[in-house]
C-alpha positions as CSV (number, residue, x, y, z in Angstrom):
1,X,-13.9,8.4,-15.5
2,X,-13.3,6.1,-17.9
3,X,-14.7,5.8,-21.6
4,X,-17.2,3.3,-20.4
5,X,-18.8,5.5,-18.1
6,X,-17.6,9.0,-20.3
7,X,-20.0,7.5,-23.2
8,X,-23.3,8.6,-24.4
9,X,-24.6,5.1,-23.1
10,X,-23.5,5.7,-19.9
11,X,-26.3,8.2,-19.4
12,X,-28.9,5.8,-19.7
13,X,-30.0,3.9,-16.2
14,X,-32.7,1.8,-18.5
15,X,-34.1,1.6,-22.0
16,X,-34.4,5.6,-22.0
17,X,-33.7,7.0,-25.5
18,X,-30.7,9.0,-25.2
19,X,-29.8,11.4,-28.1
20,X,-25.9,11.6,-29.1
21,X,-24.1,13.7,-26.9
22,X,-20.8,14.5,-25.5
23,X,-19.3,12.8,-22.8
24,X,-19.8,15.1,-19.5
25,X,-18.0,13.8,-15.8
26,X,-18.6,15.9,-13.4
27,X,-22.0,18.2,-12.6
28,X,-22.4,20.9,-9.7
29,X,-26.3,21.1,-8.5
30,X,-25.4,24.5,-7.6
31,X,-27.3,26.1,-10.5
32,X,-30.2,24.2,-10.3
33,X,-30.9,24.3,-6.6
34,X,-30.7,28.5,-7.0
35,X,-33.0,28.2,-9.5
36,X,-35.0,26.1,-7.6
37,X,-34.8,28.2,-4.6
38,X,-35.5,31.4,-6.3
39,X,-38.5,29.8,-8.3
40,X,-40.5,28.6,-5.0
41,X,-39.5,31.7,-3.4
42,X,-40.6,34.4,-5.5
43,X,-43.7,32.8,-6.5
44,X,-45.1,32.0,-2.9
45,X,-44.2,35.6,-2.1
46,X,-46.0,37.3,-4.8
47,X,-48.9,34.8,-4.1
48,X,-48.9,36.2,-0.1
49,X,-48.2,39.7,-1.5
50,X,-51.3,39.6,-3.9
51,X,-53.1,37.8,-1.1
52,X,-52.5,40.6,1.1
53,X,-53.5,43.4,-1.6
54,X,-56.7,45.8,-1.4
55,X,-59.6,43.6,-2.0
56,X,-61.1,45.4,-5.2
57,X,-58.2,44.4,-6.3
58,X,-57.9,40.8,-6.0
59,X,-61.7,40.9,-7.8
60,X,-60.7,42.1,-10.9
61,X,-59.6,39.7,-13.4
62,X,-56.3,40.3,-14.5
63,X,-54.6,40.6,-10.9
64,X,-56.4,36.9,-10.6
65,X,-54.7,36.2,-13.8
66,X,-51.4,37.4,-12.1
67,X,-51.9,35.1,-8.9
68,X,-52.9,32.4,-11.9
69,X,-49.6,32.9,-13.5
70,X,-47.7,32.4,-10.1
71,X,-49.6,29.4,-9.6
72,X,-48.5,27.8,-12.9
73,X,-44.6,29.4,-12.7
74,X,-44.8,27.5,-8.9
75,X,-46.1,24.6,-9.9
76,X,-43.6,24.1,-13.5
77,X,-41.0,24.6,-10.8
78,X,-41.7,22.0,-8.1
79,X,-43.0,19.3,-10.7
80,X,-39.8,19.5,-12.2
81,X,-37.1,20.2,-10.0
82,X,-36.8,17.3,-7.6
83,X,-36.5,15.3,-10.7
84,X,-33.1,17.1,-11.9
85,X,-31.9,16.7,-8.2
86,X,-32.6,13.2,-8.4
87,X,-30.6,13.0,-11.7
88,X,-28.1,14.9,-10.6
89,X,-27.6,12.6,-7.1
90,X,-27.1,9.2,-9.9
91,X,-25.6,10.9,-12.4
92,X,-24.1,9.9,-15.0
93,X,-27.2,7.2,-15.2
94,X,-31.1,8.5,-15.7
95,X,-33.1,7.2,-13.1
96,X,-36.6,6.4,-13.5
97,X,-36.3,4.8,-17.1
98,X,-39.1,5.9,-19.7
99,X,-41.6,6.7,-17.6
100,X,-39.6,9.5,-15.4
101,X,-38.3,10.8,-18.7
102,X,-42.4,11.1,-20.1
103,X,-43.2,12.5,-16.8
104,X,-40.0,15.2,-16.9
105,X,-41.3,15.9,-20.7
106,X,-44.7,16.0,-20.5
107,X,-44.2,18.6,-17.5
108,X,-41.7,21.0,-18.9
109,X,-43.7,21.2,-22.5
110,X,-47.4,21.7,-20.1
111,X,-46.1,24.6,-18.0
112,X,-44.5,26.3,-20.7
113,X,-47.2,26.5,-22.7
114,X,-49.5,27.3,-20.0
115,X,-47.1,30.1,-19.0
116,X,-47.3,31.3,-22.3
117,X,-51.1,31.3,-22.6
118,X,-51.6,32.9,-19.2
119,X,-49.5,35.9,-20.3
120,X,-51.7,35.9,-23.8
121,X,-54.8,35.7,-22.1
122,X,-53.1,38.8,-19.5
123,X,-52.1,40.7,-22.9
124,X,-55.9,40.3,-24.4
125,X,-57.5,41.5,-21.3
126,X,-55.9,44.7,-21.3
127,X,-56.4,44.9,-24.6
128,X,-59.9,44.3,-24.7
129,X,-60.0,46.6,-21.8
130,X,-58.7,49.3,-23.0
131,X,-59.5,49.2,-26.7
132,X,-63.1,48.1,-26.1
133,X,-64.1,48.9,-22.7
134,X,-68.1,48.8,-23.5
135,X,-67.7,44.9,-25.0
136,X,-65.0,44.8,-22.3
137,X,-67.7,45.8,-19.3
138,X,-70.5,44.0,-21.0
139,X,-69.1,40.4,-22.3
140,X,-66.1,39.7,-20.6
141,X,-66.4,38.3,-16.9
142,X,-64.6,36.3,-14.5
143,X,-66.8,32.9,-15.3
144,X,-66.2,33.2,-19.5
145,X,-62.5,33.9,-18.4
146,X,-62.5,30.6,-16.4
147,X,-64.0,28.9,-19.1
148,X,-61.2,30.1,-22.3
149,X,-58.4,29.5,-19.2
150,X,-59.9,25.7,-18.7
151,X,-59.9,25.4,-22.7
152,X,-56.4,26.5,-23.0
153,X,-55.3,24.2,-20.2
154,X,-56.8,21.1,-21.7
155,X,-55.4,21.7,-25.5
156,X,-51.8,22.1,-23.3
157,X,-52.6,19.1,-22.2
158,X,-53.5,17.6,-25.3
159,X,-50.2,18.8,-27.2
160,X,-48.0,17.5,-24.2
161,X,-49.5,14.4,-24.3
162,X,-48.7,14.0,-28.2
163,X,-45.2,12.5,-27.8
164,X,-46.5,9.8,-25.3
165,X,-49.0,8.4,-28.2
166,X,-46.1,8.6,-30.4
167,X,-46.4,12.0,-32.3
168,X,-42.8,12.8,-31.7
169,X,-40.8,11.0,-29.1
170,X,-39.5,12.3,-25.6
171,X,-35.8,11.7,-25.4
172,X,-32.6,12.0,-22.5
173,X,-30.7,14.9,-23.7
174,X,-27.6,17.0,-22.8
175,X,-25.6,16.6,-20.3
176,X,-28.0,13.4,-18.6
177,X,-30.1,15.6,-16.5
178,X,-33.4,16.3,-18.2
179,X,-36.0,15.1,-21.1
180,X,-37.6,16.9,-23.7
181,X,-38.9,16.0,-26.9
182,X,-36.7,15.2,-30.2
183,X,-36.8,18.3,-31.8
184,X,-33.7,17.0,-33.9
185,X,-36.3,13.8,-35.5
186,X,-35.9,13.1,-38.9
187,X,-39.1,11.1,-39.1
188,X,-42.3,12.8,-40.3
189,X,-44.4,12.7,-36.6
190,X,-41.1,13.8,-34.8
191,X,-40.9,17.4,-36.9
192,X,-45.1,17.5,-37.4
193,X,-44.7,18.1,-33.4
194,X,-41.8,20.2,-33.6
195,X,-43.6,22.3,-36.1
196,X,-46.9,22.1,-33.9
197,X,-44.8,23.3,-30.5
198,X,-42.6,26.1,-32.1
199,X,-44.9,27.3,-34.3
200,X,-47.2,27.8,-31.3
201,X,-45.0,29.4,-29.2
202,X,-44.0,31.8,-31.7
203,X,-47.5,32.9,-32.8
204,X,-48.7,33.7,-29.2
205,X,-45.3,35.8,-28.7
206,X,-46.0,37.6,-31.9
207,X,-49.7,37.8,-30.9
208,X,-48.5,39.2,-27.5
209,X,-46.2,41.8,-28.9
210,X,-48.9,43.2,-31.2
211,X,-51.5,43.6,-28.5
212,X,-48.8,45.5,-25.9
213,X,-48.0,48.3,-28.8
214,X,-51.4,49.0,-29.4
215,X,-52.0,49.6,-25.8
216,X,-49.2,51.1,-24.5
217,X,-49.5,53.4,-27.9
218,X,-53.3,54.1,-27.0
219,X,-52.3,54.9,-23.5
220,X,-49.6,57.2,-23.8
221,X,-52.3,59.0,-26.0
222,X,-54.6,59.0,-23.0
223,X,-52.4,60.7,-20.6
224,X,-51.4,63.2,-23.0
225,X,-55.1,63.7,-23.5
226,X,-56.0,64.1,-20.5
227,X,-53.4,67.0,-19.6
228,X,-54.5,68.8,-22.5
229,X,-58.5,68.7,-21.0
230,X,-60.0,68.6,-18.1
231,X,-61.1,65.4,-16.8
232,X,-62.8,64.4,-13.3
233,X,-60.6,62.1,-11.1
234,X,-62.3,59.4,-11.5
235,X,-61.3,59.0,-15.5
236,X,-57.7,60.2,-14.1
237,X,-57.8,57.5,-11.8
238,X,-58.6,55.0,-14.3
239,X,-55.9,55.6,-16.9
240,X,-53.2,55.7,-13.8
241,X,-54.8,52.0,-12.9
242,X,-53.7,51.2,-16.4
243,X,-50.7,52.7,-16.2
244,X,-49.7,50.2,-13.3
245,X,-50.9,47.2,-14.6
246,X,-49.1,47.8,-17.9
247,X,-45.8,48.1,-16.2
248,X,-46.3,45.1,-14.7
249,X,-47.4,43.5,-17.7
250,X,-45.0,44.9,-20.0
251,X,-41.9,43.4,-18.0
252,X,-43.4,40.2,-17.9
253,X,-43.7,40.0,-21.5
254,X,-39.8,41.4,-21.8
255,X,-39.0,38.6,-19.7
256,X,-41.2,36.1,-21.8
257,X,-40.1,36.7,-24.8
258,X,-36.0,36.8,-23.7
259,X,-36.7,33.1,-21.7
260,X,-38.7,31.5,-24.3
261,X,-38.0,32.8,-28.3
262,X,-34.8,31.4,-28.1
263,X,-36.1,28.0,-27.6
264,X,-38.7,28.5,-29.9
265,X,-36.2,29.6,-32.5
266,X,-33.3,27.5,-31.7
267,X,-36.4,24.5,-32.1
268,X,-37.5,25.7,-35.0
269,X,-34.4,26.2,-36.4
270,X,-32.9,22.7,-35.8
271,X,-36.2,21.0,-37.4
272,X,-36.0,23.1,-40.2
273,X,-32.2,22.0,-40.4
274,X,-30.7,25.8,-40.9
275,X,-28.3,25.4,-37.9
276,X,-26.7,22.3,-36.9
277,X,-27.3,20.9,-33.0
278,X,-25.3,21.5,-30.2
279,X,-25.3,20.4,-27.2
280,X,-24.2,23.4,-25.0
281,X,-26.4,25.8,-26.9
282,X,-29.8,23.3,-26.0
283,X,-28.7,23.2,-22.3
284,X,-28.6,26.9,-22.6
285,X,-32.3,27.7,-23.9
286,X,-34.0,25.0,-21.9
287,X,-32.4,26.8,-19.0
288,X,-33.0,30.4,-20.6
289,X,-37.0,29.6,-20.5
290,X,-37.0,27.9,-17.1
291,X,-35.4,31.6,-15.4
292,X,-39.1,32.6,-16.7
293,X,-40.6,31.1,-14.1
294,X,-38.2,32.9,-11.5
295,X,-38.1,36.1,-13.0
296,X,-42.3,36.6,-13.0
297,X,-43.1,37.1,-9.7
298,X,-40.1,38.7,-8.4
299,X,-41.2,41.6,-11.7
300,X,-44.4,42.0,-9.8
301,X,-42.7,41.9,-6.4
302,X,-40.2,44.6,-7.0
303,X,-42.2,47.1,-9.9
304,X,-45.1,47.4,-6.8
305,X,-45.7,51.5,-6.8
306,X,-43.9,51.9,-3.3
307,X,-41.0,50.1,-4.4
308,X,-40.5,52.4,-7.5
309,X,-40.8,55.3,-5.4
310,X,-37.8,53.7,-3.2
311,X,-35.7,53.3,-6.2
312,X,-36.2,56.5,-7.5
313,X,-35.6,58.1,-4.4
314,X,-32.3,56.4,-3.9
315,X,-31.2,57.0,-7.4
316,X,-31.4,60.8,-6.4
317,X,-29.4,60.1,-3.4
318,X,-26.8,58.8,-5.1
319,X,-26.6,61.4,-8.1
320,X,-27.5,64.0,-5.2
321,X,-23.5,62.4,-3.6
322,X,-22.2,62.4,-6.7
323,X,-22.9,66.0,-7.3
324,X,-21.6,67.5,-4.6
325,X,-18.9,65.7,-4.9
326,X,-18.1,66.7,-8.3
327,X,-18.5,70.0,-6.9
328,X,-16.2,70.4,-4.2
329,X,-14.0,68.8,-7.1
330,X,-14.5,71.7,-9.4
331,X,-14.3,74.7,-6.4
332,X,-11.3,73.7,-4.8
333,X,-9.1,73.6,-8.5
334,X,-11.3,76.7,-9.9
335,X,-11.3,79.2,-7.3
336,X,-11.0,82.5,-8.4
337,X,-12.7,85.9,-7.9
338,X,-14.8,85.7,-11.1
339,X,-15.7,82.1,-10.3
340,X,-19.1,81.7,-9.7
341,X,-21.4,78.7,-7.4
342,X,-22.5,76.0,-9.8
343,X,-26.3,76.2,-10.6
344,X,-29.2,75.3,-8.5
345,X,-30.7,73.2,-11.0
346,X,-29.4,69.6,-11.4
347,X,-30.0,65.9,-11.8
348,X,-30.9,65.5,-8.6
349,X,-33.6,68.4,-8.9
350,X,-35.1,66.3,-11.9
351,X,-35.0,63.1,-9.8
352,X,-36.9,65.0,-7.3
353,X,-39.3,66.4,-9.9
354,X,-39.7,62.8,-11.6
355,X,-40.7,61.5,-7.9
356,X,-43.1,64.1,-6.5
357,X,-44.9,63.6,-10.4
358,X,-44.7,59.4,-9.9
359,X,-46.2,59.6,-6.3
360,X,-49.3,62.7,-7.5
361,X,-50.1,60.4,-10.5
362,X,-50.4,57.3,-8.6
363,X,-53.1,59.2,-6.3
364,X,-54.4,57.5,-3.4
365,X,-58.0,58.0,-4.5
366,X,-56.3,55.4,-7.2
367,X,-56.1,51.6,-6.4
368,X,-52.6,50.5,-5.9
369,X,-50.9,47.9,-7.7
């Protein structure tokens, strides 16, 4: 290519503000049409899966907030990925001008933060739940949650569409491909939203963090509680539905947090002019917190009760193989008179021990996640 078409103007098909960058000539769309694929994918088929669930459960409201967050994970991934495949089909120019760069913006910054406040709104209904189930039972329903969702949705709104009236300014960045919003500015509306978007994020992750602790600490004490008395099946039935729905929950803030804190930081960070920018490492955490989106459904997908059973059962197959293995090892170079058979009790036994407990606490008196 040559240095006409290897500069940073060459990445611009209009008047679309580009940011300094590095020359890039070649692109595979490999990476983004897996992504792509795996995004739509996984999110229609947690959306059929939780279609196809018990009906009690599809009442309550934090398995609508599930099918809620696969909406919003599907919908961040199909509003912005035909975009990059156009880009990538005319790169090294931007197609579109300004107004496809908004759009591209104004999309990515929505459904992150309305990913992020689904999974807040998740975290604070188990919460509330569990650590005040009579205000819980007697304040919270699914119309009030409706109305805090539609809230949240709207001020999403309202803080993507900051950059379009000029508080901060959506730019082309690294390698061509995408737009996001200067978070290198100098000027005092440029970092104001910077400030405003990090910040955000990182108070709802920290908010997040604090609620999961306090519930996974108060149920652990609830189990051991209720070995230690006797309780009637219905209570034991309860803190098992828990038990499931914070499993789910708790990958889904691991994954949240590991997609989008490095953004936030990196953000952050940049504004705040402690690390200098590079190019590679914002490709890497815009892409980091788009796998979010991909990695949600397929945690509820695979961490269904049936399917941990599965695991678990071919984990002991495998250390069951291994065993023997090892001890046909051991008999044929030790045999001697005094030698003796290896013991009965293994890792295999404890697999075994770990299942038959899994599948007599998930009961099915209990509703299954």
């Amino acid at each position: 290519m040559d240095e006409s078409n290897s500069s940073p103007s060459a990445f611009i098909g209009t008047n679309t503000t580009v940011l300094e960058m590095e020359p890039h000539t070649s692109l595979s769309p490999i990476v983004p049409a897996l992504m792509f694929a795996a995004g739509a994918i996984g999110n229609m088929t947690a959306l059929i899966v939780l279609f196809k669930s018990k009906k009690e459960n599809r009442r309550t409201i934090f398995y609508r907030l599930v099918g809620l967050l696969a909406i919003v994970d599907l919908f961040g991934t199909i509003s912005t990925s035909p975009v990059t495949f156009l880009q990538y089909a005319h790169f090294p120019h931007w197609y579109g001008g300004d107004h496809l760069c908004n759009y591209f913006s104004f999309m990515l910054i929505f459904s992150g933060l309305s990913t992020m406040f689904v999974v807040a709104i998740m975290a604070l209904d188990r919460y509330i739940a569990l650590m005040h189930p009579y205000f819980y039972a007697g304040f919270v329903t699914k119309r009030k949650a409706v109305y805090i969702l539609s809230s949240l949705f709207i001020f999403s709104i309202a803080i993507s569409s900051l950059p379009l009236i000029g508080v901060g300014k959506n730019v082309l960045h690294y390698p061509g491909t995408w737009c996001f919003f200067d978070f290198r500015s100098e000027d005092s509306t440029g970092k104001a939203f910077t400030y405003i978007y990090s910040l955000t994020g990182i108070l709802i992750i920290v908010l997040i963090t604090a609620s999961n602790v306090a519930v996974i600490a108060t149920l652990i004490q609830m189990r051991d509680t209720s070995k230690t008395i006797s309780c009637n099946k219905d209570e034991i039935c309860r803190i098992d539905r828990e038990m499931q729905m914070m499993i789910f929950l708790i990958a889904v803030v691991l994954i949240f947090i590991i997609c989008w804190a490095p953004l936030m930081v990196v953000v952050l960070l940049c504004t705040t002019g402690t690390i200098k920018h590079s190019d590679e490492l914002d490709l890497l955490v815009i892409r980091l917190a788009s796998f979010n989106q991909i990695l949600d459904p397929w945690a509820y997908i695979l961490l269904k009760k049936r399917h941990i059973i599965l695991c678990i059962r071919w984990a002991g197959k495998v250390l069951r193989s291994a065993r023997g293995k090892l001890a046909l090892q051991t008999n044929s170079s030790n045999e001697t008179p005094e030698s003796r058979p290896l013991p009965k009790i293994g890792v295999s036994d404890i697999s075994h021990s770990f299942e038959k407990s899994l599948s007599s606490s998930f009961r099915g008196e209990c509703t299954k996640l």
